[in-house]
NUDRENTOR-819060 format. One record per atom (N, C-alpha, C): residue number from 0; atom name; y, z, x. Coordinates in pm, whole numbers, padded with zeros to 5 digits. Last residue first. Example, Ala and Ser with C-alpha at 12.3 -4.5 7.8 and 13.67 -1.06 7.14 Angstrom:
REM residues 2
+-----+----+--------+--------+--------+
!   i ! at !      v !      w !      u !
+-----+----+--------+--------+--------+
!   1 !  N ! -00225 !  00708 !  01285 !
!   1 ! CA ! -00106 !  00714 !  01367 !
!   1 !  C !  00003 !  00787 !  01290 !
!   0 !  N ! -00569 !  00780 !  01319 !
!   0 ! CA ! -00450 !  00780 !  01230 !
!   0 !  C ! -00330 !  00780 !  01320 !
+-----+----+--------+--------+--------+
REM end
This chain:
REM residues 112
+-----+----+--------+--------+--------+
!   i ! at !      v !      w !      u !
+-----+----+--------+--------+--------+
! 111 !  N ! -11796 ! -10093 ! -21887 !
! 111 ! CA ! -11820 ! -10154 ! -22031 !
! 111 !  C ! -11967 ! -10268 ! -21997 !
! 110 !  N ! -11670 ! -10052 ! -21645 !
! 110 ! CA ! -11730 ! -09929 ! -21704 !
! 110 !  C ! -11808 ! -09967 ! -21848 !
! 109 !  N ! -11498 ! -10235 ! -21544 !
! 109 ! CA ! -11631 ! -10163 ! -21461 !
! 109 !  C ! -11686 ! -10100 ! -21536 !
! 108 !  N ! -11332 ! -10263 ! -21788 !
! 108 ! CA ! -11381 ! -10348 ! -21750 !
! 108 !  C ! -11508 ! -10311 ! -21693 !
! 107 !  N ! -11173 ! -09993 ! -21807 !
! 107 ! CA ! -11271 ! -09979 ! -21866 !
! 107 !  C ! -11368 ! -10149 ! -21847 !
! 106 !  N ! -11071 ! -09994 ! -21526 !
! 106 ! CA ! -11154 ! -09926 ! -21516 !
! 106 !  C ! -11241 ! -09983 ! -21621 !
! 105 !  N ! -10860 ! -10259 ! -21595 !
! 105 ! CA ! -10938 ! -10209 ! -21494 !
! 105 !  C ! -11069 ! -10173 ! -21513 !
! 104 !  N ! -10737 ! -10062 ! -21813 !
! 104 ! CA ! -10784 ! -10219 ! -21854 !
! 104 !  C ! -10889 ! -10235 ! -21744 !
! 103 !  N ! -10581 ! -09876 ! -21664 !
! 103 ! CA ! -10688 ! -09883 ! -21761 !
! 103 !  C ! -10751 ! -09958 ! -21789 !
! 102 !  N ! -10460 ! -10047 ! -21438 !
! 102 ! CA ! -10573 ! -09986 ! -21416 !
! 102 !  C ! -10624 ! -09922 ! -21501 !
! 101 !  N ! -10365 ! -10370 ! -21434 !
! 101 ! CA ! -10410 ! -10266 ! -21526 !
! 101 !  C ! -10503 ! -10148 ! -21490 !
! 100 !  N ! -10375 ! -10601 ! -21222 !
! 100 ! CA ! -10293 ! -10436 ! -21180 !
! 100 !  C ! -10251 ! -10346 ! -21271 !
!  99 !  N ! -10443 ! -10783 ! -21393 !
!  99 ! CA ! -10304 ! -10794 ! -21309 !
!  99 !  C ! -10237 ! -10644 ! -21267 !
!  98 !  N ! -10707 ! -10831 ! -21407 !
!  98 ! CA ! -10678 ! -10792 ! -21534 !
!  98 !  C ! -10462 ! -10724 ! -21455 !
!  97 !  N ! -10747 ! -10938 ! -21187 !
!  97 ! CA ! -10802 ! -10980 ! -21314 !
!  97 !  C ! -10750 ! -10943 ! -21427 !
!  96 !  N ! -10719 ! -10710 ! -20974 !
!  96 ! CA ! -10656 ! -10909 ! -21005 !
!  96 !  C ! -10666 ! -10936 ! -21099 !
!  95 !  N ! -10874 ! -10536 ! -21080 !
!  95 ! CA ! -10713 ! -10546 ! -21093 !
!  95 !  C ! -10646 ! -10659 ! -21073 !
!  94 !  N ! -11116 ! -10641 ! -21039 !
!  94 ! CA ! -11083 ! -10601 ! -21168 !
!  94 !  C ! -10959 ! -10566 ! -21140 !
!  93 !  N ! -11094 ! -10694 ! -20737 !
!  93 ! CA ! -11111 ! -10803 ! -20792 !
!  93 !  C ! -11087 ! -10754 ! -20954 !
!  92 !  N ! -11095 ! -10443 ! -20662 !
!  92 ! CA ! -10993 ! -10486 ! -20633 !
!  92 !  C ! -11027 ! -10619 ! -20745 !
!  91 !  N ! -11323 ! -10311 ! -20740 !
!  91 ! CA ! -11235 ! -10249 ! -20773 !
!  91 !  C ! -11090 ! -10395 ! -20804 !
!  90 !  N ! -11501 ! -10469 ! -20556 !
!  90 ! CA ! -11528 ! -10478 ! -20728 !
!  90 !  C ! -11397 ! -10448 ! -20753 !
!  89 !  N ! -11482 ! -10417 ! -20303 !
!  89 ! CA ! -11432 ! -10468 ! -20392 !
!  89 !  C ! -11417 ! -10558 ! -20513 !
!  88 !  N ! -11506 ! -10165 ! -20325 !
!  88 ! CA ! -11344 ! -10130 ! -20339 !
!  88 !  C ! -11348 ! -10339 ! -20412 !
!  87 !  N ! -11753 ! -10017 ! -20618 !
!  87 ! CA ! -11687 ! -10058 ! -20442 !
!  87 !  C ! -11568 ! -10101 ! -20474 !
!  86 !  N ! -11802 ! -09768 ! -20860 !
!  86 ! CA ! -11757 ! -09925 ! -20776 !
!  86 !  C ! -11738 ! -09933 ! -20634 !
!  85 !  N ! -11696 ! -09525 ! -20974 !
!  85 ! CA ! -11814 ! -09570 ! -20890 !
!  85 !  C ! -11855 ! -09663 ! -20824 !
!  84 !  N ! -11500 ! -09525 ! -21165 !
!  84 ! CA ! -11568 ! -09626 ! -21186 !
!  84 !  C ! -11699 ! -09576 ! -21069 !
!  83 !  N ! -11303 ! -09353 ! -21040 !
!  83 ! CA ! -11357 ! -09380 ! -21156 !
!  83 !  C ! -11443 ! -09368 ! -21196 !
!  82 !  N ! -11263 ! -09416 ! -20801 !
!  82 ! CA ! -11309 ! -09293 ! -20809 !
!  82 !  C ! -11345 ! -09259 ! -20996 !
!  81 !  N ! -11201 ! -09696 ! -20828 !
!  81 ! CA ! -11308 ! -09699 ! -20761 !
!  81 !  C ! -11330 ! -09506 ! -20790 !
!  80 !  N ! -10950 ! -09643 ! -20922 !
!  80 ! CA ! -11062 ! -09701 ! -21021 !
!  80 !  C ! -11178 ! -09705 ! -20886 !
!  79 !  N ! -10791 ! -09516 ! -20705 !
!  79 ! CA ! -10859 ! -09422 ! -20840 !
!  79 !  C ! -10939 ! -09567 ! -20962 !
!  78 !  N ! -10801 ! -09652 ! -20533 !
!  78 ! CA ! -10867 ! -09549 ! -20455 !
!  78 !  C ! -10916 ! -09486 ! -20614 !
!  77 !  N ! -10626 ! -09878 ! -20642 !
!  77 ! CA ! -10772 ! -09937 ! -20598 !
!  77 !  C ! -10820 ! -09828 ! -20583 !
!  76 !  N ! -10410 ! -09710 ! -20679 !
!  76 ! CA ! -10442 ! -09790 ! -20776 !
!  76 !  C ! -10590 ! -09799 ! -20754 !
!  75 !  N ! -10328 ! -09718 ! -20379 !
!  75 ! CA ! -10372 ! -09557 ! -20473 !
!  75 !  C ! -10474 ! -09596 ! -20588 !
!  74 !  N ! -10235 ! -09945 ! -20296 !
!  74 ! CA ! -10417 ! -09901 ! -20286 !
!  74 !  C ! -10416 ! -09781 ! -20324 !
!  73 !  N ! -10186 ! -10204 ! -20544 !
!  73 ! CA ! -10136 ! -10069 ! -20444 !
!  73 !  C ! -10281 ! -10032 ! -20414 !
!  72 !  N ! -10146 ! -10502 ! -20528 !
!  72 ! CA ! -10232 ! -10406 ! -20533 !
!  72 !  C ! -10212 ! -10331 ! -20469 !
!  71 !  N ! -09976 ! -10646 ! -20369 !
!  71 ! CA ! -09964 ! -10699 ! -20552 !
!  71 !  C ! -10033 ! -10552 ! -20579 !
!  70 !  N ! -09963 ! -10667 ! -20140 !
!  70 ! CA ! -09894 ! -10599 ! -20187 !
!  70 !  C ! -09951 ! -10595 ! -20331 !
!  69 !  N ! -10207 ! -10892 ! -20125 !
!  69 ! CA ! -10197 ! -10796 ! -20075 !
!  69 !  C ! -10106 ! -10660 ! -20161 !
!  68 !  N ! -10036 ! -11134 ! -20272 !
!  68 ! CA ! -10177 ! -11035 ! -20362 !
!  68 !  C ! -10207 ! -10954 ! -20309 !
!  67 !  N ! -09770 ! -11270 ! -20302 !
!  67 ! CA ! -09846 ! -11190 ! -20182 !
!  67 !  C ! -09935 ! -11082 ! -20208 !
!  66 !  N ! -09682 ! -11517 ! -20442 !
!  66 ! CA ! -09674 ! -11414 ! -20449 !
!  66 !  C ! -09795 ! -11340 ! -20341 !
!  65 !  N ! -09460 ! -11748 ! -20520 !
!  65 ! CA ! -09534 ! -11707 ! -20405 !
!  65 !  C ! -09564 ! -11571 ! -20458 !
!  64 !  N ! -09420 ! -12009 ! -20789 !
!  64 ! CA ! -09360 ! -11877 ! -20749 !
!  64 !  C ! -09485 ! -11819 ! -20644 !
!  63 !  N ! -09353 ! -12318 ! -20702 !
!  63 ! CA ! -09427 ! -12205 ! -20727 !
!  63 !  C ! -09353 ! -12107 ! -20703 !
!  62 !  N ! -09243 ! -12607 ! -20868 !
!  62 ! CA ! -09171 ! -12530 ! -20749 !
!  62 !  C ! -09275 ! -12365 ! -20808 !
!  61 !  N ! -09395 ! -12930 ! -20856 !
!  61 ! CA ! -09305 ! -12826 ! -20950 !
!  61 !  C ! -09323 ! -12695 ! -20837 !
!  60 !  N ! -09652 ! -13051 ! -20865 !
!  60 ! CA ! -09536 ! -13120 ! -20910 !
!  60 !  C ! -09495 ! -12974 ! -20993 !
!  59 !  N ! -09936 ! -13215 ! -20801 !
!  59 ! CA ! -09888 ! -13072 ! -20848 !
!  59 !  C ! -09736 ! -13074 ! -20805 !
!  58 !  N ! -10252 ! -13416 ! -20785 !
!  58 ! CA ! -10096 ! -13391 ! -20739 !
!  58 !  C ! -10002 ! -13268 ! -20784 !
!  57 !  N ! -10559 ! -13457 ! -20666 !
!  57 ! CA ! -10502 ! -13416 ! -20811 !
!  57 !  C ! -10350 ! -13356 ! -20700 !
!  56 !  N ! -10791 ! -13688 ! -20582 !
!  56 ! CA ! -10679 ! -13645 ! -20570 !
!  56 !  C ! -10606 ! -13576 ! -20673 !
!  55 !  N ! -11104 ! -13780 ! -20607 !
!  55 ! CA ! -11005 ! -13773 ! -20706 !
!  55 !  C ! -10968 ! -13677 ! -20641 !
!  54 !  N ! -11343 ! -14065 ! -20569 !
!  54 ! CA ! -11305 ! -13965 ! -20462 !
!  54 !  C ! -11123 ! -13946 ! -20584 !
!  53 !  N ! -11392 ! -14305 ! -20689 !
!  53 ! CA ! -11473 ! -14191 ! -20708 !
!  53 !  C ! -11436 ! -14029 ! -20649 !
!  52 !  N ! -11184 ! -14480 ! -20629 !
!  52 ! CA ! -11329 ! -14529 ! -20600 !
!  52 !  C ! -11401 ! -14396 ! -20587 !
!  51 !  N ! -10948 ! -14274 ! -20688 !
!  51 ! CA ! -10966 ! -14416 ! -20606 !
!  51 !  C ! -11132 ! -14378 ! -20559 !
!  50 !  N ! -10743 ! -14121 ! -20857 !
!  50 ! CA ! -10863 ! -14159 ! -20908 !
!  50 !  C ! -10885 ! -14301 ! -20781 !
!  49 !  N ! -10529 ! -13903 ! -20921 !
!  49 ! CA ! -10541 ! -14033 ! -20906 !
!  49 !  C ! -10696 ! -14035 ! -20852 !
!  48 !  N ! -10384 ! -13682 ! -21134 !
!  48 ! CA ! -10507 ! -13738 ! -21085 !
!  48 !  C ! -10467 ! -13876 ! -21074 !
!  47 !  N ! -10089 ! -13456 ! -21172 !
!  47 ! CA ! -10146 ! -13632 ! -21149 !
!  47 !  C ! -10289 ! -13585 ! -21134 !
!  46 !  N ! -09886 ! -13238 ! -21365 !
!  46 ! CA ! -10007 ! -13291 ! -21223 !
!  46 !  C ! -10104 ! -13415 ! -21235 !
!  45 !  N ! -09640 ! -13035 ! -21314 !
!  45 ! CA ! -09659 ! -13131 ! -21348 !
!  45 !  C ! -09790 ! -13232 ! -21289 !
!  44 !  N ! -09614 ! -12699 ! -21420 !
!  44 ! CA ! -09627 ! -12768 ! -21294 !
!  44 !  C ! -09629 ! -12995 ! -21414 !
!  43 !  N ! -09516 ! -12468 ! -21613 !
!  43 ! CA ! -09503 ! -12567 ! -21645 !
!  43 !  C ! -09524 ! -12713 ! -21540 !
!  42 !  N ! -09576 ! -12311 ! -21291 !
!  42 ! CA ! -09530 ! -12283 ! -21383 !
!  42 !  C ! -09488 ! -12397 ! -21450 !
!  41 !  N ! -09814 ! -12199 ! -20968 !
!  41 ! CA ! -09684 ! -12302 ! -21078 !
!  41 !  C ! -09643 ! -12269 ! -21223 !
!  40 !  N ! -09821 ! -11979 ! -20800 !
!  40 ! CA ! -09798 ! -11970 ! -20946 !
!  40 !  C ! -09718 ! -12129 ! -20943 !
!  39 !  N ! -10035 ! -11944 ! -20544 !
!  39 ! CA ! -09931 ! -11971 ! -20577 !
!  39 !  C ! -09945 ! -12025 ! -20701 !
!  38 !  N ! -10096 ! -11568 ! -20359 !
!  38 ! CA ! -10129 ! -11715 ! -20497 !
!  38 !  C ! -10032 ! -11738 ! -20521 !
!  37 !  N ! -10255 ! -11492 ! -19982 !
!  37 ! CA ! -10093 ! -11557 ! -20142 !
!  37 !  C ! -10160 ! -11636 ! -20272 !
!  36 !  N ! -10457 ! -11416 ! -19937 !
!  36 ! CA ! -10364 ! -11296 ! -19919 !
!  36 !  C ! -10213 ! -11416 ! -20010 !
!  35 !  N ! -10656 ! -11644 ! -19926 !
!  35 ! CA ! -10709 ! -11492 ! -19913 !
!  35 !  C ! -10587 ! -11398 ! -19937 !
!  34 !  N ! -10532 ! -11819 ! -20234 !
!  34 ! CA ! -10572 ! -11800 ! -20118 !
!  34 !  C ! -10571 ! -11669 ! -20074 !
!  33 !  N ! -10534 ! -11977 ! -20527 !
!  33 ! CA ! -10535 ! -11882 ! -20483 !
!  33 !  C ! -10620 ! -11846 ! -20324 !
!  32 !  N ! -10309 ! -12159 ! -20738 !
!  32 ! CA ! -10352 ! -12167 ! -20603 !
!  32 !  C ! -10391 ! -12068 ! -20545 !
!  31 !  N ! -10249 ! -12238 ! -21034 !
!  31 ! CA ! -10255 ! -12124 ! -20974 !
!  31 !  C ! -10388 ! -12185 ! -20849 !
!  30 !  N ! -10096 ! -12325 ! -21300 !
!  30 ! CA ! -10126 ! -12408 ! -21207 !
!  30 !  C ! -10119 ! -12302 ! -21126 !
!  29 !  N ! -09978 ! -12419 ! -21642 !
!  29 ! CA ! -09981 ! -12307 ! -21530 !
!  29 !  C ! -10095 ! -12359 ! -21464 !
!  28 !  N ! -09982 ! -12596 ! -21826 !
!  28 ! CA ! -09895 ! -12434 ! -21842 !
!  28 !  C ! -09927 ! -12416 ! -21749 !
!  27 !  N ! -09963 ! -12937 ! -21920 !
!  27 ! CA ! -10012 ! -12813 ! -21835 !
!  27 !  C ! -09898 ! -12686 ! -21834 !
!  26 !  N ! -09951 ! -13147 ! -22120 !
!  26 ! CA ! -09930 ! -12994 ! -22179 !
!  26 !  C ! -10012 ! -12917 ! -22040 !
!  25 !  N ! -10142 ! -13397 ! -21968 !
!  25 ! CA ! -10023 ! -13353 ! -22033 !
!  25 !  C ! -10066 ! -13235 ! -22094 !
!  24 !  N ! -10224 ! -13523 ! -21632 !
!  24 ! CA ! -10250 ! -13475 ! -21723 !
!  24 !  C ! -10152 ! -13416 ! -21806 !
!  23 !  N ! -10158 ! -13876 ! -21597 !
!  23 ! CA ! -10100 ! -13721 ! -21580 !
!  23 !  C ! -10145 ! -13677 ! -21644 !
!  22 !  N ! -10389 ! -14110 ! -21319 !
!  22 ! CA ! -10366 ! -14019 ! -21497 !
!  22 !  C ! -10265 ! -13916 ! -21504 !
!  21 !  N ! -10470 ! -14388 ! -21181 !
!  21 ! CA ! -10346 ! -14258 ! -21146 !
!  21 !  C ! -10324 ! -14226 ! -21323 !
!  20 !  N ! -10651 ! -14556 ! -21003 !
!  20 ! CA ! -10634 ! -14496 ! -21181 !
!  20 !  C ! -10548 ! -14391 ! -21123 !
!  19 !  N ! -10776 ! -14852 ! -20793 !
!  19 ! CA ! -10672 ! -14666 ! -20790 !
!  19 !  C ! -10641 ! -14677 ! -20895 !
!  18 !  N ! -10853 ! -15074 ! -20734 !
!  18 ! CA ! -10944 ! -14985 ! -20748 !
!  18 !  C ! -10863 ! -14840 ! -20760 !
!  17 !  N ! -10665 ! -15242 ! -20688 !
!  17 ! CA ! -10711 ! -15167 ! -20564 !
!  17 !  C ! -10794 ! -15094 ! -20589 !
!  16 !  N ! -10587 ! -15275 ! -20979 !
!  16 ! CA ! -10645 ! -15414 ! -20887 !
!  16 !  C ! -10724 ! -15357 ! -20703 !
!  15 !  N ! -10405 ! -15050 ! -20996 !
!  15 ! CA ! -10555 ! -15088 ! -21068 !
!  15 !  C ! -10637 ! -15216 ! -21013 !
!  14 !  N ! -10247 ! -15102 ! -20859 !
!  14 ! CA ! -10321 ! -15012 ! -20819 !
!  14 !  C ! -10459 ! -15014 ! -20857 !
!  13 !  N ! -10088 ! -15312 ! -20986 !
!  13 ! CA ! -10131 ! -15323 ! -20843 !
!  13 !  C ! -10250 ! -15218 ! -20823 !
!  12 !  N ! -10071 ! -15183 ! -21235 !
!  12 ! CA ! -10141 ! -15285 ! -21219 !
!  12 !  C ! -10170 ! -15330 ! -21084 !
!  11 !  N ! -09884 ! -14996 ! -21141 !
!  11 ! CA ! -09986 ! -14963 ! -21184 !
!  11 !  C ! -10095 ! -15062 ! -21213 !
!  10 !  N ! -09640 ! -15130 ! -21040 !
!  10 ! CA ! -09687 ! -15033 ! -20947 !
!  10 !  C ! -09857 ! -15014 ! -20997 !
!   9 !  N ! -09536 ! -15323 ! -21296 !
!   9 ! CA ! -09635 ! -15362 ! -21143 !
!   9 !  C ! -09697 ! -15263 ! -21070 !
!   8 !  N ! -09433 ! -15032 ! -21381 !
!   8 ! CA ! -09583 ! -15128 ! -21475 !
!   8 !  C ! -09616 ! -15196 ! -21349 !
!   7 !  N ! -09300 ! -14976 ! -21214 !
!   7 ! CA ! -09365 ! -14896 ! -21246 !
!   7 !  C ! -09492 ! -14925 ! -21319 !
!   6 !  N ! -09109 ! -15243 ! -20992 !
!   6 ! CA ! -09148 ! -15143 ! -21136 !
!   6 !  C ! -09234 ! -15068 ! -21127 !
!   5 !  N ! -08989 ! -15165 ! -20722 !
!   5 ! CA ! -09122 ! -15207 ! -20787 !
!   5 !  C ! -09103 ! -15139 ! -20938 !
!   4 !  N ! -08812 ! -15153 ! -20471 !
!   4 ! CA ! -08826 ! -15140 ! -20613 !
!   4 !  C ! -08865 ! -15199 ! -20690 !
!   3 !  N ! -08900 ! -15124 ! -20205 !
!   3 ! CA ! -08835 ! -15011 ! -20284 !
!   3 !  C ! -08805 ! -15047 ! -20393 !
!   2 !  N ! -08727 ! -15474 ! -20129 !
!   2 ! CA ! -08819 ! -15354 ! -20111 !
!   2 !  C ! -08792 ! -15283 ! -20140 !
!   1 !  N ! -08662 ! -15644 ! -20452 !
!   1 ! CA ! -08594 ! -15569 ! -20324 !
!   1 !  C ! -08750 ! -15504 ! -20276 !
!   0 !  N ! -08750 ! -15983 ! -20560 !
!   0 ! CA ! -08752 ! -15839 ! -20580 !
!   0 !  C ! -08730 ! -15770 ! -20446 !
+-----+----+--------+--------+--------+
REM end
């Protein structure tokens, strides 16, 4: 056998002999990375767990859409559900993430 090409059944029986379970999870829709100022959107992503001696790796497979949650939120938006609502800004802000920069939907969230 060549280097570089291992079946796929040996690949997994090797692994399993190392103590490594590699699972895909199936029917994922969406796969969201969210950091202080980008989330990143997968979309139909594709995503592994591998599994070695208790400690689990999860893989993500597939091209995000970036988006920059700063901008995402106007701050007129944030100035009138907080003049609403009575809220802090960020209560405010976190009910427009949430509900994706509804600011009826928004408000009546703070307000219910």
């Amino acid at each position: 056998m060549m280097p570089g090409r291992i079946n796929p059944r040996q690949m997994n029986q090797m692994m399993k002999r190392l103590g490594i379970n590699v699972k895909e999870i199936e029917n994922v829709e969406k796969v969201i990375i969210q950091t202080g100022d980008k989330e990143y959107v997968f979309e139909n992503a594709e995503v592994t767990i591998m599994d070695a001696q208790g400690q689990k790796t999860y893989q993500i497979t597939g091209n995000p859409k970036i988006i920059d949650r700063k901008e995402e939120i106007k701050e007129e938006d944030i100035k009138l559900v907080i003049e609403q609502t009575g809220k802090s800004e960020e209560e405010a802000i976190k009910a427009l993430e949430e509900t994706n920069g509804d600011i009826a939907e928004a408000i009546m969230k703070l307000t219910s």
